[in-house]
Each structure stands twice: as structure tokens, then as C-alpha cells.
N, C-alpha and C positions, 0 to 999 in steps of 0.2 A: 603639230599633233600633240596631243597633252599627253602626259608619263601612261595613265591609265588606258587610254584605247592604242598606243604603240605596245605596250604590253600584251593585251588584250587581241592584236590582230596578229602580234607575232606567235601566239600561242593558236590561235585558232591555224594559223599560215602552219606551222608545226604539231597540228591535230592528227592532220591525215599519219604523218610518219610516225609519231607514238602508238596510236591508235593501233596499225600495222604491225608493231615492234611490238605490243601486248596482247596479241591479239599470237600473233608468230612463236613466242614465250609461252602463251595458254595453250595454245596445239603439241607445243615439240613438249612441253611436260606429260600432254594425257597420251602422247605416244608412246613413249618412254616408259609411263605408267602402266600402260594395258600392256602392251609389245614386245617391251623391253626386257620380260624377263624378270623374276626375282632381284631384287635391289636396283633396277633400273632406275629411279627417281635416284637413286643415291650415286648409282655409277654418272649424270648426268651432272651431280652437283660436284664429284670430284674433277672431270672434265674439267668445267666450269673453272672452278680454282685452280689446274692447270695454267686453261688459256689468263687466266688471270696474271701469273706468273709472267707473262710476255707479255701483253697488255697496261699494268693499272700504271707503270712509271710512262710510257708514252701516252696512256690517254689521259690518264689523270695528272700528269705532270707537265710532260715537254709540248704536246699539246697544247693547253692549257695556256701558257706562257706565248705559246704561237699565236695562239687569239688574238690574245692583250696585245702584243706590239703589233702584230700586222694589222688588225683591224682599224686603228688611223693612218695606213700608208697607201701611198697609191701604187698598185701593183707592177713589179719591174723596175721600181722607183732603186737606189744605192741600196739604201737602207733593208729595204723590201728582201732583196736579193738575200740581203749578210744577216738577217736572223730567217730565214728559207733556208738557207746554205747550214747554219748551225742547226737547225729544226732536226733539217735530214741527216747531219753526222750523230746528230746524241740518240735518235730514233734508232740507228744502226746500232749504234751501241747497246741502250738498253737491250735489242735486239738480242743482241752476241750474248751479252749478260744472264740472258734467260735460257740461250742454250747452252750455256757452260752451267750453269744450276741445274739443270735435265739430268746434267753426265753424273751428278752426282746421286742421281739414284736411276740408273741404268734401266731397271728393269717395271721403271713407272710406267708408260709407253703399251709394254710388253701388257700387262695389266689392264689398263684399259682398254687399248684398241684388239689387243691380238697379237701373236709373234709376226714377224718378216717384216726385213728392211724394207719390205714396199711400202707397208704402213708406214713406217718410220719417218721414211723420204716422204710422203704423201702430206705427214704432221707437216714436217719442214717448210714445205711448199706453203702450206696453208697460212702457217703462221707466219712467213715473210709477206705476202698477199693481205691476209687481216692488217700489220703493223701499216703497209702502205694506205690499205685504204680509209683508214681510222685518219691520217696524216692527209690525206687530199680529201676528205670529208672534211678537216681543221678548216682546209686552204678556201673552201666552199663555204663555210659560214661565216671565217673574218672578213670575206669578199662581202657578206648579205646576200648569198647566194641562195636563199630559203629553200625557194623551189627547187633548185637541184639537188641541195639534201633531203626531202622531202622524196621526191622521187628516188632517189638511191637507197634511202632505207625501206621505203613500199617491197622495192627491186628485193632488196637484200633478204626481206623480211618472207616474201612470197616462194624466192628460190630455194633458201636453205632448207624453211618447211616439207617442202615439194621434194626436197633430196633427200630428206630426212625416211619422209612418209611410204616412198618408193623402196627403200630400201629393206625397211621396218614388216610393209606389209606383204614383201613376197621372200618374205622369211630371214633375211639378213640379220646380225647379228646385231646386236648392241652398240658394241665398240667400233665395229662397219659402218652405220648408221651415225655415229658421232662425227668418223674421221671427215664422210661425206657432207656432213653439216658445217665442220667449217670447212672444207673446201668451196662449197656453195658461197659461204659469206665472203670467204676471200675473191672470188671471182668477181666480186663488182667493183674492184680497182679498177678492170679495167676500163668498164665504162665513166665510172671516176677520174680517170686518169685525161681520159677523151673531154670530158667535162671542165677539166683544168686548165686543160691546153686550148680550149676551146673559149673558155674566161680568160683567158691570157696571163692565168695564175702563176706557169709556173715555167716557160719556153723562153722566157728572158733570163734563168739563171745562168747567171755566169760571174761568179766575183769572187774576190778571194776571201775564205776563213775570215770571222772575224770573233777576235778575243771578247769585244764588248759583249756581241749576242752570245757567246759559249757561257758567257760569266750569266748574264738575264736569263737565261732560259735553264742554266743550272741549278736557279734558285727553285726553281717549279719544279725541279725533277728530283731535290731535296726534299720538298713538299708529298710528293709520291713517293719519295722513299720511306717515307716514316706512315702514309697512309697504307703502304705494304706491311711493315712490320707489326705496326698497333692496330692496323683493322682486320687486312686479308686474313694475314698471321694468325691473330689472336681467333676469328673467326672457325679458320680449319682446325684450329688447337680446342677448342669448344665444340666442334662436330666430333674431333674424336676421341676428346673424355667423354660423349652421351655416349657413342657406338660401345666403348669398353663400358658403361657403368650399364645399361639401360638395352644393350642389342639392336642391330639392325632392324629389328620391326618393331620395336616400341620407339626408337630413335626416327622413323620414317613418317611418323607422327609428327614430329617437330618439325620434321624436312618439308613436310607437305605443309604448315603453318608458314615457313620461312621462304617457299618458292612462291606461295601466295602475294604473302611480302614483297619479294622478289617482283612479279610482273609488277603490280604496279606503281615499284618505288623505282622502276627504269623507263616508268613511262614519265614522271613526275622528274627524274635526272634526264631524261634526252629535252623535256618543255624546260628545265631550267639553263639546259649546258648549249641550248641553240638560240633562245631567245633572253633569258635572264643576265648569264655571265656577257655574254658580247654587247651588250646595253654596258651592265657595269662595268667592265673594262673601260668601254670608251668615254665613261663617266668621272673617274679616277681623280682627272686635273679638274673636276670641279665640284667641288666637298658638300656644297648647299644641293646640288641638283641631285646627285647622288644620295646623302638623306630624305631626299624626296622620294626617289626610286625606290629604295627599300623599302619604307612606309608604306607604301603604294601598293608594292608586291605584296607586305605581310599581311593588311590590313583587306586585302582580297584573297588571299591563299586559306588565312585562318579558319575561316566557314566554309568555305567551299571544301578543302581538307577533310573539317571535324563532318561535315553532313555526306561525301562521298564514303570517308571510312564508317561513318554511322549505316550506311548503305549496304556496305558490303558485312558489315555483324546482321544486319536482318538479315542477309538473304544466304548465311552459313551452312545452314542447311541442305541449301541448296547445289550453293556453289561447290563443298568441299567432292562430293559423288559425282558432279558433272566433270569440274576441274582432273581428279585424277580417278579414284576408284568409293564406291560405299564403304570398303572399310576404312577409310580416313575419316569417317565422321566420326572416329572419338578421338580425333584431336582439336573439336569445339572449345575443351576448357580452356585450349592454348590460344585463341582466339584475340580475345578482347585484351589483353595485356599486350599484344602482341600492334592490334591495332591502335591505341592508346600511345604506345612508343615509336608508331610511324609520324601520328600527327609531331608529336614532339621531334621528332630529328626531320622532319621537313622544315618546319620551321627554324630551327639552329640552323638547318643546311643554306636555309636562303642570307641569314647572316653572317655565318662564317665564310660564306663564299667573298666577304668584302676585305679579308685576310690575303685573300685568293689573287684578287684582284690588286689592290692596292703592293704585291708581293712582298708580305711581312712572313719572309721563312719562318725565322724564330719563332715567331708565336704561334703560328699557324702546325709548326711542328710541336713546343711544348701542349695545345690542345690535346692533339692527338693523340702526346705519351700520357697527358693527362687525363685524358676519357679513357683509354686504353686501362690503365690503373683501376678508376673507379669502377670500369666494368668488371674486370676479373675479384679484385676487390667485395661488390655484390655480388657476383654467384658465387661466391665462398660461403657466403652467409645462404643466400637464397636457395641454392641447388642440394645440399641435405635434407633441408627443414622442409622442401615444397616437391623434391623429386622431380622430373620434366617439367612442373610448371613451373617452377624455378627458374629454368632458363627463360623462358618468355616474359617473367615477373621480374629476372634483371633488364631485360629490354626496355620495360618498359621506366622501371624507376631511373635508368642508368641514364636515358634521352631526355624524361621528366626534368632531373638534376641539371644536364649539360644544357638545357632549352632555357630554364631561369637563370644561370651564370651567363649564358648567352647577351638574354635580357639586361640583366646588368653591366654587363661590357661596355655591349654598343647601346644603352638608353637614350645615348644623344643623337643617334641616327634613328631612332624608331618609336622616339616623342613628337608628336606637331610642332611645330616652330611656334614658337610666345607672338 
């Protein structure tokens, strides 16, 4: 099968479940939006960066790492076992790590969902449930288990809505309606779980610790350390110099530009992190094929990309009053900066992912302190002089810059062969 129609079938094989997951994303925004309540859209984006908090080291880290080695092992194999067995101790850890960061602002919790340790405990549940099933979702795609992630996220996608929507519409609160939404998501471990056991992914553990996989899989979880501190980080630190400079309802403007963002730059991260990294992972040890791949990918992303988000600037209009409420239509001017700097960081995203892969901590970490920089960097200049469009206009210059460095990094992977 040639690089382009294996690409091509894994992405359509993984249509149905983005499709689902942006679709799940576009509904639980316009509930939250009508429903929710005064700053609902904004209580939803703080949530968000929460679960993020517990999330972005095991998925975009320890994860990640789990891919890459498992996906050439045969399941239950020595090996197989002793980075499975390191997977799930540093997943616990980040775990622990995320509730011990909680404690130190006690009354976060209390804020969004409501008082009482039932919510409390309810979080807790949830969030140990999310971490596993993010982790036996890994286990299902290093397998080439398409279809069962494919279905799990439909699943995931359908229920959380449905708990969301229920709660929302027969009058529940906000932070009720949250808590219940990841509860829903976390609940498809268990059919994940069934699903594992049923691949025979993961009833063969049994071996002991092993130092080599704690050290491979530390190095990815270095990787998300630093995509925590210069992305997530810098991110909420920029939600809330707008909120102090600019207010909750001028600010809400930008949110509604960035949740847009949002759906479908996670449908375009679930078609890369199921079908793109697990190709290049298993690519790695052969340098020629893997130049090919890239080429292949960018060289089909790039218009199809520039003509989807061209797609979505016509129809602004339209979409911003359906997507959440008609008064967000005057955050139009924040628009086309906004889409401009998606095409560019898809694009860096599909090459920097070979950092990713290849696991080059150090550089894959100075990127990040270094994109980090330039963006704060420009909106020093840009958010006086330009006011809210400021922020969208570092967006888009900050990705424009990182996409041409990009370019020149890797020219030798994303030139045709002489």
C-alpha cells in the first residue's frame, strides 16, 4: 500500500470518531452558551484547563512514548510487559502530581463545580477513570486497533453530550452539568478496559519494573512537562490578563474566536495522534521512508487545510450565532488572524511531531521555551497597539514565524528527493 492511500484510509478509518468528537465539542459549547448561565462559555474553558492539569503529561507525554515502543512489539511479548508496566506507574504518578497541585488552591473545586465533598469525591472518580481511559485507548491504537477507538470515541462523544444536555435542560447548574460530563467521559474505561482484555493487550501483565522503560518513557513525560509550562501555562496566563484588562464580556469575544479554534484543531489532533504519529513512530529506524511520509502528509494537508479554513471565514456569519449566541458576531474581526495561525501551526505540528517521535527531549523542549518566548514576546507589542485583536494577531504572526523555522529545520525531510 503506497504512504498516500495508507494515510488516506487511516484518516477516513478515523473520520467517523473526530467527526463525533467535533460534533460533541460544537453541542456542549452552545449549551453552556444558552444554559449555562452568564460566563458559561468561560466557566467551561476554566474546567477545561483544569482537566488539563491531570491530563496533558499522560496524554501528551507518557502516552505518546507508549505508542512509539509498543507499537512494533507483539503483545504480552518481555518487552511489551516492562514499558505496559512503566506506562501505568508514571500515569499514577502524573496522576498523584495533579492532585497534590489541586491542594494548593483548595477552593478551585468549590468555584467551579459547587460546595460538598460529594462533588469533590465525584471530581476524583472522574479524573482517575479519564487518566485510565486515555491509557487503554494508547493500548488500542499501538495495537492498530482503529476500529475500537473509533467506536469508543463515538461512545464517549454521544454520552458525555447526552449527560451534559440532561442535566442543563431540566434546570441544573453549570458546575452539575460539568462535574456530570466528565463523569460520562470517564465511564468508557470500562468498556475500554473490556476491549483490552479482549485484544489481549493487557491480561498478560506481569513482570517486573523495568529501569530502561521508566528512563524511555520519562523522556516524553519531559516532553509534556514543558508543553505544560510554555503552552497550557502561558495560555491561562493570557486568558487572564484579557479578563483583568478587557472584562468578561468583551473577553468572551475572544473565547468564542478560540473555542472555534478549539473544535477543530482537536479534530485535526485526534486524525494526527491515531493515524499520523503511529505511522511515524513506526518509521523512525528508517530515515528515507519516513522523509517520504512527511512530504506526503504535508504536501496533502497544505490545501486541503488553506481551503477547509477558507471555508469556515465564509461561512462566519453564520457559524459564530449558530455555534454559540448572535451577540458573538462581533468577534468577526478576530477571525481571519485567528484562522491564518491555525493553518500555520498544523503545519509545524505535522513536523515537529518528528522530534516527537524520533524522542529528541532537548530540542523538542528548547522549541517550546522558544515559541513560548516569542509569543509572549509579540503580544507585548501587539495587545497595546491593536487591543483584543492583538491577541489573535500574535496568533497568528507567532505560528506564521514558528511554521518558516520549521521549514528550515527539517528542509531535508520535506524537499523531494534529487
Amino acid at each position: 500500500m503506497s504512504t498516500l492511500r495508507r494515510f488516506l484510509k487511516g484518516s477516513v478509518g478515523a473520520g467517523v470518531a473526530v467527526g463525533a468528537r467535533g460534533i460533541g465539542a460544537v453541542v456542549l459549547n452552545k449549551l453552556l452558551a444558552v444554559y449555562g448561565g452568564p460566563g458559561g462559555l468561560t466557566l467551561l474553558a476554566h474546567f477545561q484547563n483544569l482537566l488539563g492539569l491531570f491530563t496533558t503529561l499522560p496524554g501528551e507525554g507518557i502516552n505518546v512514548g507508549i505508542t512509539k515502543y509498543l507499537a512494533p512489539l507483539r503483545a504480552g511479548s518481555g518487552r511489551y510487559r516492562a514499558w505496559l508496566g512503566a506506562g501505568v506507574l508514571l500515569n499514577a504518578g502524573a496522576l498523584l502530581l495533579g492532585m497534590g497541585l489541586l491542594l494548593l488552591r483548595p477552593g478551585l473545586l468549590a468555584e467551579l463545580l459547587g460546595p460538598g465533598l460529594a462533588l469533590r469525591l465525584g471530581f476524583g472518580v472522574g479524573i482517575v477513570m479519564l487518566v485510565s481511559y486515555a491509557l487503554l485507548q494508547t493500548l488500542l491504537l499501538a495495537a492498530g486497533r482503529l476500529r475500537h477507538y473509533v467506536l469508543l470515541t463515538v461512545w464517549l462523544s454521544g454520552l458525555s453530550v447526552a449527560a451534559v444536555a440532561m442535566v442543563l435542560l431540566r434546570g441544573g447548574s453549570a458546575g452539575m452539568a460539568l462535574l456530570v460530563y466528565l463523569l460520562a467521559q470517564g465511564s468508557v474505561a470500562v468498556p475500554a478496559l473490556w476491549l483490552a482484555f479482549r485484544s489481549g493487550l493487557v491480561h498478560r501483565w506481569r513482570s517486573k519494573m523495568s529501569v530502561v522503560a521508566l528512563r524511555g518513557l520519562g523522556r516524553f513525560l519531559l516532553m509534556a512537562v514543558s508543553l505544560l509550562l510554555f503552552g497550557k501555562a502561558v495560555d491561562f496566563a493570557v486568558r487572564d490578563l484579557l479578563i483583568t484588562r478587557y472584562g468578561l464580556a468583551r473577553t468572551d469575544l475572544w473565547q468564542a474566536v478560540v473555542k472555534l479554534s478549539d473544535n477543530y484543531t482537536m479534530v485535526f489532533s485526534a486524525v494526527v495522534s491515531s493515524v499520523y504519529y503511529p505511522r511515524l513512530a513506526a518509521l523512525v529506524g528508517q530515515p528515507d521512508a519516513m522523509r517520504r511520509y512527511v512530504r506526503t502528509v504535508l504536501l496533502l494537508l497544505a490545501p486541503v487545510l488553506a481551503a477547509g479554513l477558507g471555508f469556515i471565514y465564509l461561512l462566519q456569519s453564520w457559524l459564530l450565532p449558530l455555534l454559540f449566541e448572535p451577540r458573538f458576531l462581533a468577534a468577526r474581526p478576530l477571525l481571519a488572524p485567528q484562522l491564518i495561525g491555525d493553518w500555520a501551526k498544523f503545519l509545524s505540528w505535522v513536523l515537529l511531531y518528528q522530534l516527537t517521535a524520533r524522542a529528541q527531549v532537548g530540542r523538542y523542549v528548547a522549541v517550546q521555551m522558544g515559541a513560548a518566548t516569542l509569543y509572549v514576546g509579540i503580544l507585548a507589542v501587539l495587545l497595546p497597539r491593536y487591543q483584543l485583536l492583538g491577541a489573535t494577531l500574535t496568533h497568528a504572526v507567532h505560528y506564521c514565524l514558528l511554521l518558516m523555522a520549521c521549514a528550515v529545520y527539517f528542509r531535508a525531510d520535506w524537499r523531494p528527493s534529487a
